[in-house]
N, C-alpha and C positions, 0 to 999 in steps of 0.2 A: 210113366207115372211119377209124380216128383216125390221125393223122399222128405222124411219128417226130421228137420233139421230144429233141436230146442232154441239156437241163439235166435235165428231168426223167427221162428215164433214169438217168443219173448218180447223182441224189439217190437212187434207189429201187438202185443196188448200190454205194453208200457202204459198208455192211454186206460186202458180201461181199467188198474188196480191205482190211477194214480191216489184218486179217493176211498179207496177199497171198505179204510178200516173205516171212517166213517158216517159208512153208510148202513140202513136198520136191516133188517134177517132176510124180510121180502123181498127187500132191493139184491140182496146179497145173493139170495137165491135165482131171481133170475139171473145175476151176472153168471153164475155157477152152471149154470143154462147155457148162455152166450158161452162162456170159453167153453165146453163141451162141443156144441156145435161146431165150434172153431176148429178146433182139433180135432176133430170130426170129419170136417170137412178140407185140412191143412192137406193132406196127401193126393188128392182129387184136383184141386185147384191148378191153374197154369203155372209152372216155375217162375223165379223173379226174373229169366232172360227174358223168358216169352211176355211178364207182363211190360219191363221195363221199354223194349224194343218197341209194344204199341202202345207207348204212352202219351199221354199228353204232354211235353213241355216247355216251359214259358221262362223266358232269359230276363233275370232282373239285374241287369250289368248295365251303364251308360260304356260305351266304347272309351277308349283313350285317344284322346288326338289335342289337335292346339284349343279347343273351347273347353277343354276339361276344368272344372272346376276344381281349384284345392284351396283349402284353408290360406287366409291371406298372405300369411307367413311364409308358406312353403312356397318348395321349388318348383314350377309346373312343369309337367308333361311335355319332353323334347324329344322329336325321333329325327336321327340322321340318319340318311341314306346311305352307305356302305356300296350298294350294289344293286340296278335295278336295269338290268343289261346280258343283251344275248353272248357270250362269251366265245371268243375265238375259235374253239372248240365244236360252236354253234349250239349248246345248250345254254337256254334259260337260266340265271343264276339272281339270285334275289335276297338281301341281308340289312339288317338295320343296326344302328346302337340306338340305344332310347335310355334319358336320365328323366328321373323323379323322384320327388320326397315320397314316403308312404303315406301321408295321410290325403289323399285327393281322390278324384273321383267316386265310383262304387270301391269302395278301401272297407278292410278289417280296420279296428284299434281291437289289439291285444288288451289282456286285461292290465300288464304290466303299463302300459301308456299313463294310466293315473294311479297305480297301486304298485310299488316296491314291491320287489320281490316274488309278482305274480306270474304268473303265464305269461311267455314272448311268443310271437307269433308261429315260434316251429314247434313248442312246445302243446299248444291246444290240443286236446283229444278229440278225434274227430266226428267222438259221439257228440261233441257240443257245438258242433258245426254244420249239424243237417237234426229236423227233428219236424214236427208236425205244425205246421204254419197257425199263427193265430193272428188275424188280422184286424188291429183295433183304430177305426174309423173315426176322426175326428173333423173332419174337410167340415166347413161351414164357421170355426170360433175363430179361421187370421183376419175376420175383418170384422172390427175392424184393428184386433192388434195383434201384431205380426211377433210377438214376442210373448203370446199367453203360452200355460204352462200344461200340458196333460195329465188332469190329476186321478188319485186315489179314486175319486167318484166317477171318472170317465172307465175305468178300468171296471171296473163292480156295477157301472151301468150294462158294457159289455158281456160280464157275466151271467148279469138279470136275466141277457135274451139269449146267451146260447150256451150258457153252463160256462161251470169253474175251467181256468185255465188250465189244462193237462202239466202235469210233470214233465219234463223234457222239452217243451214247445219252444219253440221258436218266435219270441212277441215281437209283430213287424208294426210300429205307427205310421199311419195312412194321416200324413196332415193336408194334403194335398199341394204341397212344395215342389214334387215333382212336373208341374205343369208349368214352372217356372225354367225348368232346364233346357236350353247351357245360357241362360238370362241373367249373367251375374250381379246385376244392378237387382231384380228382381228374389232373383235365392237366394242372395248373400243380404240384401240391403243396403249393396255399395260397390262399387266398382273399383276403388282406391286396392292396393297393398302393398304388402308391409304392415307395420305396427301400427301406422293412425289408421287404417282401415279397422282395425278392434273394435274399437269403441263403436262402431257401427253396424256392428253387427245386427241383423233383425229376421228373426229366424222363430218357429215353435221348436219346444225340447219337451224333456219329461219331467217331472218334477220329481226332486230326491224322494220325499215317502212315496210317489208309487214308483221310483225305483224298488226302494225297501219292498213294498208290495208284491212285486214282482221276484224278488229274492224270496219270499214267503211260498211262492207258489214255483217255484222247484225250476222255473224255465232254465234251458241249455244256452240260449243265446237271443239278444234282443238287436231292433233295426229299426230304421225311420229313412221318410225319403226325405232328407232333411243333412244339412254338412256337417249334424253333432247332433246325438241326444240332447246335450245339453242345451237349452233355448241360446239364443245369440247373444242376449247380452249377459250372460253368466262369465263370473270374474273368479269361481272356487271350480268350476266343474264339478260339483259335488254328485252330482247322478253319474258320470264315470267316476269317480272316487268310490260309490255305494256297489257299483255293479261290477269293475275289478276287483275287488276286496275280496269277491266272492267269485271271480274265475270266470265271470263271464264275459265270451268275447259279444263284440256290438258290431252291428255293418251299419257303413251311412253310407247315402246320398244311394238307395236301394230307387231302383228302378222300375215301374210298371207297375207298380203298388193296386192301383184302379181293375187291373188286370185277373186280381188274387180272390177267391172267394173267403170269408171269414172265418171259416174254417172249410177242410177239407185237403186244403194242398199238403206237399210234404218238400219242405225247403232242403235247399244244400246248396252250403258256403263255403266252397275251397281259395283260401287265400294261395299268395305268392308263399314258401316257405323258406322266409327269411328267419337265418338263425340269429338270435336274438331281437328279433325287431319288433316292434312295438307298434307296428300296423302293417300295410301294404295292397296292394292290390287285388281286387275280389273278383270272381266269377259267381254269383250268386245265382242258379235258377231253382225253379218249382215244381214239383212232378203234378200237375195237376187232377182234380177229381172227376 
């Protein structure tokens, strides 16, 4: 029989008091219902081994190799072979070096990346690195321009249809960029790098108020399948300047987006933990519903 553990309770109706105060007596009372039930029924229920063991889960990582994408700037993705040979001995023996910038592929950006003195990548708590998936769908506005912005109204249209965004969630944007990967003419909108590749940039972002927005509504951590929140041809990055400010980490270039229901999943993003770094590489997946 599994034991009544409060933190993990807790964690699992974060969601349900995000709106608590809110809401009028009625509403209040059945919540008062619900978590009763809850905790009712917490000691009965299968353990978190038995559930996690037959879960559902779905990898939103692109692999690292030579077609990895990373911001034009940076260093790409190099592996050298060390060792891929049966050794004298007669056992198998297998070893790589590998160099990269942090910011490429499925990568964190720390909050520090655009805000002094924020969060570095070893620092993030890692309650702000897994949290209840919110999937907000915009696939349909890059055509015909590859650089529109996802705004306030897209955000609160989302909410119209499946309720306010919980405290702690996870907001992943679905622009549908990921259908272009590892297409760098096509996800980047340019093949060039280096520094004249910049100005070429042609990509969707989020736009700074419904970052702010978003900040309003308590999220852990935001993502897009996209190589920046910020749209491509942005020159301030002011949606990372709005969302570091405030400690939150962001994953890009997020994987199998199409894959995710709108709500329901429960994400978790464990980067590389580099001390002091200001991104790095991500393993992102989904516990699915």
């Amino acid at each position: 029989m599994r034991s009544y553990r409060p933190s993990y309770t807790i964690r699992m109706l974060r969601v349900v008091f995000a709106n608590f105060a809110r809401t009028d007596m009625t509403t209040k009372t059945r919540w008062y219902v619900l978590v009763a039930c809850f905790l009712a029924g917490s000691c009965n229920r299968p353990g978190l081994p038995e559930t996690l063991s037959s879960a559902r889960w779905l990898d939103l990582s692109y692999a690292f190799d030579s077609t990895t994408i990373y911001w034009p700037t940076a260093e790409p993705f190099k592996l050298q072979v060390v060792s891929a040979q049966r050794t004298p001995a007669g056992f198998w023996y297998a070893a790589n070096n590998f160099t990269a910038a942090e910011h490429g592929g499925t990568h964190l950006d720390a909050p520090v990346h655009f805000a002094e003195g924020k969060e570095t990548s070893d620092r993030i708590p890692l309650e702000h690195l897994s949290g209840p998936a919110v999937v907000i769908d915009t696939r349909g506005r890059e055509a015909p321009d590859r650089d529109y912005l996802i705004l306030e109204s897209d955000i609160q249209a989302w909410e119209q249809q499946h309720g306010a965004i919980p405290a702690g969630a996870v907001v992943l944007l679905r622009t549908g960029s990921g259908a272009f990967w590892p297409d760098r003419a096509r996800y980047l909108g340019t093949t060039k790098t280096g520094p004249a590749a910049v100005p070429e940039l042609h990509f969707p972002g989020l736009d700074p108020a419904a970052a702010r927005l978003l900040v309003q509504r308590r999220g852990d951590g935001g993502g897009s399948d996209t190589p920046s929140i910020d749209y491509g041809q942005s020159t301030t990055f002011e949606t990372h300047q709005v969302l570091g400010a405030q400690n939150i980490p962001l994953f890009e270039n997020v994987a199998q987006l199409e894959a995710l229901p709108a709500t329901g999943a429960f994400v978790i993003a464990l980067p590389m933990k580099i001390a002091g770094g200001s991104g790095g590489p991500l393993r992102v997946v989904a516990l699915l519903p």
